[in-house]
N, C-alpha and C positions, 0 to 999 in steps of 0.2 A: 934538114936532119930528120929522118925517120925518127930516132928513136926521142927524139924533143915531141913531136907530135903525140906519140904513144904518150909520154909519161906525163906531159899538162894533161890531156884526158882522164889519165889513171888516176889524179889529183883531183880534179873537179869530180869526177864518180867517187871519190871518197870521201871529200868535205859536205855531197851533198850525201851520202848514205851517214857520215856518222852522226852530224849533227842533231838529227832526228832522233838518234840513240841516246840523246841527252849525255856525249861523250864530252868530256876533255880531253883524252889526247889518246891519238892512235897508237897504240905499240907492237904489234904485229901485222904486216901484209903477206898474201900469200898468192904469187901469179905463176898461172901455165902458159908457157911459150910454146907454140906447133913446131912440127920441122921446117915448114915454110913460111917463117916469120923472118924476115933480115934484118934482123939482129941477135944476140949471145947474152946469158945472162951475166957476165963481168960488166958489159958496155951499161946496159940497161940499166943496172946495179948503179954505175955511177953516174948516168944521167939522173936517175930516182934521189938521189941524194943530194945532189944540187938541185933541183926543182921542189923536193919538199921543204926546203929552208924555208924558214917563217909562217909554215903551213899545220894544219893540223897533223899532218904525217912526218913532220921534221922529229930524226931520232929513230923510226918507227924499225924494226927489224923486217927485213926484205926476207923473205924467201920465193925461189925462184922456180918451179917445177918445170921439167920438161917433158916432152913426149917426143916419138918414135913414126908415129903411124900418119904417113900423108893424107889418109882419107879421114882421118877423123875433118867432124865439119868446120875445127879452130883452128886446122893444123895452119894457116895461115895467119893466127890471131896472138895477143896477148890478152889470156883472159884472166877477170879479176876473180880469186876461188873464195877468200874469204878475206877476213879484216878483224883485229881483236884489238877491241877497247880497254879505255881505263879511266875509273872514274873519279 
């Protein structure tokens, strides 16, 4: 499963970016999807949510941004844009 791989990643990049923030618990994420990434953000959406159970981003509001333009250099990526805490 593609999109299982993406989203333990997106998990481990976030429990180690927030801890350092002195965070309790993540409440907003915010990722851009390329046009060449193989997968949608509904799927993604609910792979993220079962994968962040028991995690620091369990809860967390997903937002999912897309893009248009094959040549950008992520159009193949899920990149992570930002991350909003709560302390």
């Amino acid at each position: 499963m593609h999109e299982s791989s993406l989203i333990s990643n997106l998990i481990r990049k976030i429990e180690s970016i927030a801890p350092p923030l002195s965070s309790r618990k993540v409440v907003g994420i915010t990722l851009r999807i390329g046009p060449l990434c193989a997968t949608n953000p509904d799927h993604l959406r609910d792979h993220f949510l079962l994968a962040a159970r028991g995690t620091i981003a369990e809860g967390a509001k997903l937002e999912i941004e897309t893009t248009d333009d094959p040549a950008d250099p992520n159009a193949a990526s899920v990149v992570l844009r930002s991350i909003e805490v709560a302390e």
